[in-house]
Each structure stands twice: as structure tokens, then as C-alpha cells.
TORKOL-42499 format. One record per residue: x, y, z of N, C-alpha, C in turn; residue in one letter; residue number from 1. Coordinates in nm, 3 decimals. Example, Ala and Ser with C-alpha at 12.3 -4.5 7.8 and 13.67 -1.06 7.14 Angstrom:
BEGIN
REC       npx       npy       npz      capx      capy      capz       cpx       cpy       cpz   residuo   num
REC     1.319    -0.569     0.780     1.230    -0.450     0.780     1.320    -0.330     0.780         a     1
REC     1.285    -0.225     0.708     1.367    -0.106     0.714     1.290     0.003     0.787         s     2
This chain:
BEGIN
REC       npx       npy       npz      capx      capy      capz       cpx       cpy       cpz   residuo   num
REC     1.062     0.732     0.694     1.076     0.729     0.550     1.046     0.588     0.498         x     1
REC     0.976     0.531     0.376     0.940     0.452     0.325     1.057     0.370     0.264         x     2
REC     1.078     0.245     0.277     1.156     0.187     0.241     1.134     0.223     0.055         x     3
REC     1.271     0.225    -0.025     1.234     0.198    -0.143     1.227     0.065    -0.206         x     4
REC     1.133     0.058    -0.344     1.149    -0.091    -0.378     1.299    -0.153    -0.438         x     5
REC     1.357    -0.253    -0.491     1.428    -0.326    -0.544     1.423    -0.255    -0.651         x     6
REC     1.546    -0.249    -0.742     1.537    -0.176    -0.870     1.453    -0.249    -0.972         x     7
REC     1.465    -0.398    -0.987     1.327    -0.456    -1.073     1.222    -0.397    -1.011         x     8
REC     1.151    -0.431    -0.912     1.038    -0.381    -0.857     0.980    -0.236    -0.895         x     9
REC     1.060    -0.142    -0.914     1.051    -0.018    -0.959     0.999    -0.005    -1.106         x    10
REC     1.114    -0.074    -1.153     1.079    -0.078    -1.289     0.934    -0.125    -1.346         x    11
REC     0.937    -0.228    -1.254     0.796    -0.292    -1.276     0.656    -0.182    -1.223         x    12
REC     0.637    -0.141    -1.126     0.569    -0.027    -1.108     0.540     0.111    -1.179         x    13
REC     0.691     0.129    -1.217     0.694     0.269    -1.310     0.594     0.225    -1.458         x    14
REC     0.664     0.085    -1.515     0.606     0.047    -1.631     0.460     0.015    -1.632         x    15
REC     0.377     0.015    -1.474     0.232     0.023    -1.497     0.191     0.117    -1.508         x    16
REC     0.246     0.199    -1.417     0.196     0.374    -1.414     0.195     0.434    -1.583         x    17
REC     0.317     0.423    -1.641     0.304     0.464    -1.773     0.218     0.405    -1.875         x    18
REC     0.202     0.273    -1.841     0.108     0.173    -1.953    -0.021     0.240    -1.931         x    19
REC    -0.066     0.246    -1.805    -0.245     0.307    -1.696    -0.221     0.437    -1.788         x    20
REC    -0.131     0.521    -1.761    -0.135     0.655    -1.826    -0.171     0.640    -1.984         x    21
REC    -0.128     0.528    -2.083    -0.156     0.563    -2.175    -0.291     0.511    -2.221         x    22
REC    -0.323     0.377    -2.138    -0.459     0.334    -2.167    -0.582     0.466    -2.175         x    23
REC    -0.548     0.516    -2.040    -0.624     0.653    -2.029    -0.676     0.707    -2.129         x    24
REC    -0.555     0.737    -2.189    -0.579     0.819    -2.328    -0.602     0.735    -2.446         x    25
REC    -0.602     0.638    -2.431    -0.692     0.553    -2.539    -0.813     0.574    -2.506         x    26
REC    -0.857     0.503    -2.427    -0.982     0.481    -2.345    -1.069     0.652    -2.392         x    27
REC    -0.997     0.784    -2.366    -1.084     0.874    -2.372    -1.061     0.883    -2.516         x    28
REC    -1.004     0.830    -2.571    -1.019     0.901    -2.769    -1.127     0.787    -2.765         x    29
REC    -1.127     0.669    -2.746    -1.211     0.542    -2.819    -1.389     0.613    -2.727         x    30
REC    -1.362     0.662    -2.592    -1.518     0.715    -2.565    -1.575     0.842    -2.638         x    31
REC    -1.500     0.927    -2.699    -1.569     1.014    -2.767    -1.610     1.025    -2.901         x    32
REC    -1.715     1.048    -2.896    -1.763     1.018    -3.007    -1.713     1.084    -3.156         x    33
REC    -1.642     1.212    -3.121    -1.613     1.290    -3.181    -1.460     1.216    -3.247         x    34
REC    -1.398     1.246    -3.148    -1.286     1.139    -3.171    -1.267     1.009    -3.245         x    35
REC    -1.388     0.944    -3.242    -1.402     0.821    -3.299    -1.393     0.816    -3.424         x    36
REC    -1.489     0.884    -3.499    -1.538     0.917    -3.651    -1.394     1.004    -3.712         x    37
REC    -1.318     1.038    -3.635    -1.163     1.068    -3.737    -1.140     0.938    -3.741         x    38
REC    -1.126     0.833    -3.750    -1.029     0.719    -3.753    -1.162     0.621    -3.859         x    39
REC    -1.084     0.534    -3.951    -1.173     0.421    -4.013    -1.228     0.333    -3.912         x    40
REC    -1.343     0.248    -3.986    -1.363     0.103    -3.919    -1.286     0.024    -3.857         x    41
REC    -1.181     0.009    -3.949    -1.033    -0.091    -3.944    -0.956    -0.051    -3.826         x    42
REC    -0.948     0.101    -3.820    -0.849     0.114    -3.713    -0.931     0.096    -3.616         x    43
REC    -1.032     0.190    -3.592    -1.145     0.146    -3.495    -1.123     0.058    -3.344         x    44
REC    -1.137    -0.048    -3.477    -1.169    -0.177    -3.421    -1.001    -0.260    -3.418         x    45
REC    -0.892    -0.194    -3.458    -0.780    -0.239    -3.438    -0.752    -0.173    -3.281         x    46
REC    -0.793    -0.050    -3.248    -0.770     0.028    -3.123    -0.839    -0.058    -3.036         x    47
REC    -0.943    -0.117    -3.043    -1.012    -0.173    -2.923    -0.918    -0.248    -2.891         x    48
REC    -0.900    -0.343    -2.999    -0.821    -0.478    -2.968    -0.676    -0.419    -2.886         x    49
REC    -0.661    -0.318    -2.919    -0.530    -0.255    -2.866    -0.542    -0.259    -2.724         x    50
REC    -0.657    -0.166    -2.686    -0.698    -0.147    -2.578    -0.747    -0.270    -2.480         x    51
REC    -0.811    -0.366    -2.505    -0.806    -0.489    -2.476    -0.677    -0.567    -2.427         x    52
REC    -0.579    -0.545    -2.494    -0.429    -0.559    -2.469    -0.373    -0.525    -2.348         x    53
REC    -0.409    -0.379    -2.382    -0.326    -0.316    -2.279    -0.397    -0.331    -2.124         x    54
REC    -0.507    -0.358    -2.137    -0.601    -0.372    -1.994    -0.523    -0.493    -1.942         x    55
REC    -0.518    -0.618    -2.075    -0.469    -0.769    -1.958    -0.336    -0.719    -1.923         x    56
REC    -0.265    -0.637    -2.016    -0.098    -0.653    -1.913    -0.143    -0.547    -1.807         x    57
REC    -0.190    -0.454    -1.842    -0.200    -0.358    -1.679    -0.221    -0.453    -1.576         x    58
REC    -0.333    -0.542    -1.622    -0.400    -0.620    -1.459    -0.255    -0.737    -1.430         x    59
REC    -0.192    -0.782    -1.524    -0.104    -0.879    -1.465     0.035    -0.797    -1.418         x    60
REC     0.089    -0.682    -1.507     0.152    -0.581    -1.369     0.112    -0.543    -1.286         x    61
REC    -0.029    -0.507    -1.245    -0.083    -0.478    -1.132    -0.047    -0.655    -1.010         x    62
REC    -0.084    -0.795    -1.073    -0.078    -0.844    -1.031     0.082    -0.878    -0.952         x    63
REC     0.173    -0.850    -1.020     0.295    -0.883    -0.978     0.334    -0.752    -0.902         x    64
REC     0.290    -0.639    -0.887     0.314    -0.559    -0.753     0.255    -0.601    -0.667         x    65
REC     0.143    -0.673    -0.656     0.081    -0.696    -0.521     0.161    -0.837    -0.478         x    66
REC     0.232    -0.853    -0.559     0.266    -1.015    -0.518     0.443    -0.932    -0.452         x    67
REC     0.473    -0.853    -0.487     0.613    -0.835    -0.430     0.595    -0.822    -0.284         x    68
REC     0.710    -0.883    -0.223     0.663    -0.902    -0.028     0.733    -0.741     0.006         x    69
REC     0.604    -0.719     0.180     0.651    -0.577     0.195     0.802    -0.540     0.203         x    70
REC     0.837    -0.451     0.192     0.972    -0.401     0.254     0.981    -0.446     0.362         x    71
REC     1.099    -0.490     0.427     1.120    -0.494     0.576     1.130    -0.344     0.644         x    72
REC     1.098    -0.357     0.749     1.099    -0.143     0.826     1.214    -0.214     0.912         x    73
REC     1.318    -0.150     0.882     1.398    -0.159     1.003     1.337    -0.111     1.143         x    74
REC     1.293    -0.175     1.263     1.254    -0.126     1.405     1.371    -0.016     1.432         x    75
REC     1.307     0.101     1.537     1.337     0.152     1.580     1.439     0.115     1.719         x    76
REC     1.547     0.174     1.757     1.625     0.108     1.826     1.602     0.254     1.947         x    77
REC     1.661     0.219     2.064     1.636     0.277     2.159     1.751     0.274     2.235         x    78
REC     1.806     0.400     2.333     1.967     0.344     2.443     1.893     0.242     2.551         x    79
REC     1.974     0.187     2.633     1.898     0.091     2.757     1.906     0.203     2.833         x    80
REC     1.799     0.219     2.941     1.786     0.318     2.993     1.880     0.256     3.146         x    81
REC     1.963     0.177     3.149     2.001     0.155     3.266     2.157     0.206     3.270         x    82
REC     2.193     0.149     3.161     2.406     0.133     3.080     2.410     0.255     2.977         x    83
REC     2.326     0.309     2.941     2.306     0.373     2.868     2.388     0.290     2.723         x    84
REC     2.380     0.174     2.663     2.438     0.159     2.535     2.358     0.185     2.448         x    85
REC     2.401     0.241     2.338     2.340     0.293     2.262     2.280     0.184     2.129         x    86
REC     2.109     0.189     2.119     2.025     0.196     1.981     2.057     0.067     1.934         x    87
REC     2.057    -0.071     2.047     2.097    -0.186     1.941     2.028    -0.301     1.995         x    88
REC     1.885    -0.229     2.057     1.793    -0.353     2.045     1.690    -0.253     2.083         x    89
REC     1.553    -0.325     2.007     1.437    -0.229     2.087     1.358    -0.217     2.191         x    90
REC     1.281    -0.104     2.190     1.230    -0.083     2.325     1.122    -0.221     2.377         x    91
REC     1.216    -0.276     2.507     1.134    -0.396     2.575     1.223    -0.515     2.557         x    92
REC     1.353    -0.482     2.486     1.426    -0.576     2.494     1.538    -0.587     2.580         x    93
REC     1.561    -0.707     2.596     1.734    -0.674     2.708     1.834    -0.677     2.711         x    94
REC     1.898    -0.560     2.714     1.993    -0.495     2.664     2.139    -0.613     2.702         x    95
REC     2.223    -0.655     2.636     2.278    -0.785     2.603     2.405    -0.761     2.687         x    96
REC     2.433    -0.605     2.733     2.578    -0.525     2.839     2.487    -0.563     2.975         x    97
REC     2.429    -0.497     3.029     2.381    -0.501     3.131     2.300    -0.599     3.117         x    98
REC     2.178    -0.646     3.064     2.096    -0.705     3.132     1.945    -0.642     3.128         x    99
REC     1.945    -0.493     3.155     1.856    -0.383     3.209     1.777    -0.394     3.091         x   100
REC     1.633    -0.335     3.077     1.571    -0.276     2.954     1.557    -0.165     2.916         x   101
């Protein structure tokens, strides 16, 4: 199972996914042509600028997920196959009761 992120971290992810989601739908009203010609000059060209907007924060939330460090994976633990103690170092290590690996 995948470690989950930090609750900021989340937040920060969720809030790109939704921002990407709505650019989307800018992006396809401002490409159609049809779409376009309902709206004035003014807004128009107020939507680009919108859209322009919303591209630099997507890329600098995009930037600060790639900057969060991975999760740690907790290793898998293993019994020593000699003492049998159980799952508290991994496989190739030596087991700290016995000795054995």
C-alpha cells in the first residue's frame, strides 16, 4: 500500500487537480469558436488573462509536489530463520537475539 501524503501535501495536490480541472474547461470554452462569440471583447480577453493565471499557479503547484521528498516505505521485516524472533530487522540482517540471519 502507498504511503499517504502529509495533510498539507494533500491539500496541495488536491488544489492542483481541481485548479487543472478547471483550466480545462476554460481552455475548451476559449478554443471554440462557437463558444467564443457568446462572450464580448472585454471579457474575451479578460478570460485569457484569466487563463494565463491559472496556467502560472498550476505550474508552481505542480512545482511544489515535485519538490515534496518521497514517502519513506517502511522495509519489509522478516522472522530470523535461526531463533525464530519475529519481523524486527530485514532480510540479510543480523538478527540482534541470536546473531543468525
Amino acid at each position: 500500500m502507498k504511503p499517504k501524503p502529509p495533510p498539507y501535501q494533500q491539500r496541495v495536490i488536491d488544489e492542483k487537480k481541481e485548479l487543472d480541472a478547471r483550466l480545462a474547461k476554460l481552455t475548451a470554452f476559449l478554443t471554440d469558436p462557437a463558444e467564443r462569440e457568446t462572450v464580448t471583447d472585454m471579457d474575451r480577453e479578460l478570460l485569457e488573462k484569466q487563463q494565463d493565471a491559472m496556467t502560472a499557479y498550476s505550474r508552481v503547484l505542480g512545482l511544489r509536489v515535485r519538490s515534496f521528498p518521497a514517502p519513506a516505505v517502511k522495509p519489509e521485516s522478516y522472522p530470523c530463520a535461526e531463533c525464530g524472533v519475529d519481523g524486527v530487522f530485514v532480510r540479510g540482517a543480523i538478527c540482534p537475539i541470536c546473531g543468525g540471519e
